[in-house]
N, C-alpha and C positions, 0 to 999 in steps of 0.2 A: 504494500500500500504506500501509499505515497502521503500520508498523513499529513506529515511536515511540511513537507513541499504547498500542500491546499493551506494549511492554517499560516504561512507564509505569505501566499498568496490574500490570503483575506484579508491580511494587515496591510497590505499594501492599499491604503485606500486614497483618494484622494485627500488632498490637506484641507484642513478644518478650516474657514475663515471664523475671527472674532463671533463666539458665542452670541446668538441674539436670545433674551431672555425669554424662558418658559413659562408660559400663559398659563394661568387654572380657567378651567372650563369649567368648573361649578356642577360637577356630576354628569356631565352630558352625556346620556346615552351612544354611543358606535359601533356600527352593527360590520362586524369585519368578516371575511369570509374567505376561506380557504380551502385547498383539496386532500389533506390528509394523507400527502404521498410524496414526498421527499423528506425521507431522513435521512439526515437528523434535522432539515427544519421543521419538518411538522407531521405527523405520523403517528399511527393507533400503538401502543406498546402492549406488552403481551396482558396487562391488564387489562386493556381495552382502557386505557386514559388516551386523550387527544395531548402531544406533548411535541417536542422540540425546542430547535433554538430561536424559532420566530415565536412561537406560545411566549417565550421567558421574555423576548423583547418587547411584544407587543405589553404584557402586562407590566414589564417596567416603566415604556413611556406612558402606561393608562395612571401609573401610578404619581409621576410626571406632572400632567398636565389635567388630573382629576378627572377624569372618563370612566365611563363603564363601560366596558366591552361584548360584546353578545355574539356569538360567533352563530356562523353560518356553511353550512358546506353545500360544494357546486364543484361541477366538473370543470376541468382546465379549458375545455373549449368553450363553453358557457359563461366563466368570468369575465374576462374583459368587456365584452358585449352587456355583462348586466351589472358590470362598475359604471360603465360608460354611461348608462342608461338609470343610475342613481336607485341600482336596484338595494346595492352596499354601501357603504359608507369608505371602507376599504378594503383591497384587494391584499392576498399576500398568501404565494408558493413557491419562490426563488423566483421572480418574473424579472427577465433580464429587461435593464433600461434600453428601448432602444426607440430611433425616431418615428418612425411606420406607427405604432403602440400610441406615441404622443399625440397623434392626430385624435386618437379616441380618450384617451385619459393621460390624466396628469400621474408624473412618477415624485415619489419621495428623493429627496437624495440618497446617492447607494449606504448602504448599510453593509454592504459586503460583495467583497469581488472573488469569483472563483474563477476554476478553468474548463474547458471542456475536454471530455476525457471519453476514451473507447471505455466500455465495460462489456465482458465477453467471460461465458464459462469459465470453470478453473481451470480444467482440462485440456482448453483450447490453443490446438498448435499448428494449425493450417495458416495462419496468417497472426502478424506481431504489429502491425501500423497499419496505418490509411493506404496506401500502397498496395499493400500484399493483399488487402481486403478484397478493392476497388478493382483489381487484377484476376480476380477469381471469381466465373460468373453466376456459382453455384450458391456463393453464400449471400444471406437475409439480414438485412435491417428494417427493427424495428422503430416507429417515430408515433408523435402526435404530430397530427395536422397542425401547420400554422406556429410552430416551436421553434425558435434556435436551434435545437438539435435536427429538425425535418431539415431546416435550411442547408447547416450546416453539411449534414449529410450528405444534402440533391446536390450541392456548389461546389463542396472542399472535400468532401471524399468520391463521390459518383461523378457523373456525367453532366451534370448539369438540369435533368428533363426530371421533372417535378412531376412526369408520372413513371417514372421509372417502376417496373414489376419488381425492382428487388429491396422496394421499400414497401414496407408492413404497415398501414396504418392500425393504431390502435385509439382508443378515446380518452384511457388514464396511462401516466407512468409506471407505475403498479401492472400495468399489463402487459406493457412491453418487457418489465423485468420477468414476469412470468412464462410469457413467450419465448425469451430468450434459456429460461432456465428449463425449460420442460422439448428443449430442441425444433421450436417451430421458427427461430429465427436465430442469427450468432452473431449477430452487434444489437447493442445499445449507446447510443451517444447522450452523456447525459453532462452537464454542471460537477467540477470535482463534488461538490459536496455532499450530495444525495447519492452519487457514484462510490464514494467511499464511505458512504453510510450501508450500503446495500452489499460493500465486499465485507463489511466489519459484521455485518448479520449473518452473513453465508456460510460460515465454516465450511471455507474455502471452497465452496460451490460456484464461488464469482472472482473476478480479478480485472485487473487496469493492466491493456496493454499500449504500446506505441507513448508517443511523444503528445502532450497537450493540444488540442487542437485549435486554443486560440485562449482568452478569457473573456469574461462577460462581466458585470458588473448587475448587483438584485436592488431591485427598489420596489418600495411597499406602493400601491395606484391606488387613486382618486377621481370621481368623478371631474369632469374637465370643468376648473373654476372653484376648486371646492376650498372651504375657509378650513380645513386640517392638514393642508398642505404645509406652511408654514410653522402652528404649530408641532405638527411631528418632527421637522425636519428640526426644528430648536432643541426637540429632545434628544436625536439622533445626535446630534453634535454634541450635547452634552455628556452623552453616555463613553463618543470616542473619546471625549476630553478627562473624563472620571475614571476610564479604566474597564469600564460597565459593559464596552463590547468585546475588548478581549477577556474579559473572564468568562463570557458566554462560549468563545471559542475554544479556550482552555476546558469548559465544562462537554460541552457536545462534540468536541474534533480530536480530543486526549483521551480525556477522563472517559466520559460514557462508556460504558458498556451493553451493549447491545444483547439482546437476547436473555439480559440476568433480570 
């Protein structure tokens, strides 16, 4: 695993300008909403508790800026469209900032940068990078529609043709990792973070191969024009500046252990 390398990567954030001070909202209800499927940010644990490193964040800036939180689950294709559309108050499953996105919703500043990484069985020796993969026209990737990793995939590993046969669509992350583990497909392209949450669960049924395939950068979304843009984003700095989001990292990218 490449542990060190992603929680390296995380720290590497852009530089904080001067704190702007953190507003109390006076209890205001925010109804946040996520997919339950990238761990370690956010994911069912063997308890069945809804937990991760966005759970811990979200309720430190609720704690912040005096909000109540009410969370909501919806599938990754179904978000954006119903942030957009002021179905949530805000959005958050690693959703990479990107400009295309900004047309429909407003992004937080990142709260955290990772990289994109192949994830592929343990066992797996037919191909070791993007290369050997994209060379071989027998093997399957799986993607979600509309994702940095479909992107990635169709542009920076494939051919470029965005209906390529040898792309899987599926509807959640969760299913592509499934797919891939049960031999109906033998890539996954995913964010280091959820990718190295998923080999730490696998006893060794999963592993990272080849070289990063770029990085991205997560931010929490808002309806377009929404007044919790600014305050979150006061909390967010604050947190870089106290310490508050490398100990999350230290907690979910070290410490955690998965599967106990």
């Amino acid at each position: 695993m490449k542990l060190i390398s992603a929680v390296m990567g995380l720290a590497a954030l852009l530089a904080t300008p001067a704190l702007a001070e953190v507003p109390d909202l006076g209890g205001r209800e925010v109804v946040v909403t996520t997919e339950n499927a990238y761990p370690p940010l956010q994911f069912i644990d063997g308890s069945g508790n809804a937990v991760g490193w966005e759970y811990d964040a979200m309720a430190d800036i609720a704690k912040r800026l005096n909000i109540k939180v009410r969370y909501e689950n919806t599938s990754w294709d179904a978000m954006i469209p119903a942030v957009s559309e002021g179905q949530f108050d805000i959005g958050m499953t690693g959703i990479t900032i990107r400009d295309d996105r900004k047309e429909q919703v407003d992004f937080s500043d990142p709260y955290m940068r990772s990289e994109m990484v192949m994830l592929v069985r343990g066992d797996e020796e037919r191909f070791d990078d993007a290369a050997s993969f994209a060379d071989n026209p027998d093997l399957l990737m799986a993607a979600q529609p509309g994702t940095t990793p479909f992107y990635v995939g169709v542009y920076e590993v494939l051919d470029g043709d965005e209906a390529n046969p040898r792309i899987k669509l599926f509807e959640t992350f969760g299913a592509t990792v499934a797919a891939l583990k049960s031999g109906d497909v033998d890539l996954v392209l995913t964010d280091g973070t959820a990718g190295n949450g998923y080999v730490a669960a696998s006893d060794g049924g999963l592993k990272i191969v080849g070289s990063p395939l770029g990085t991205e950068d997560f931010g929490f979304i808002f309806p377009k024009g929404s007044d919790l843009v600014a305050p979150v984003n006061a909390a967010i700095a604050e947190m870089k500046a106290d310490g508050t989001i490398d100990a999350l990292n230290k907690k979910w990218f070290l410490d955690y252990k998965f599967g106990e």
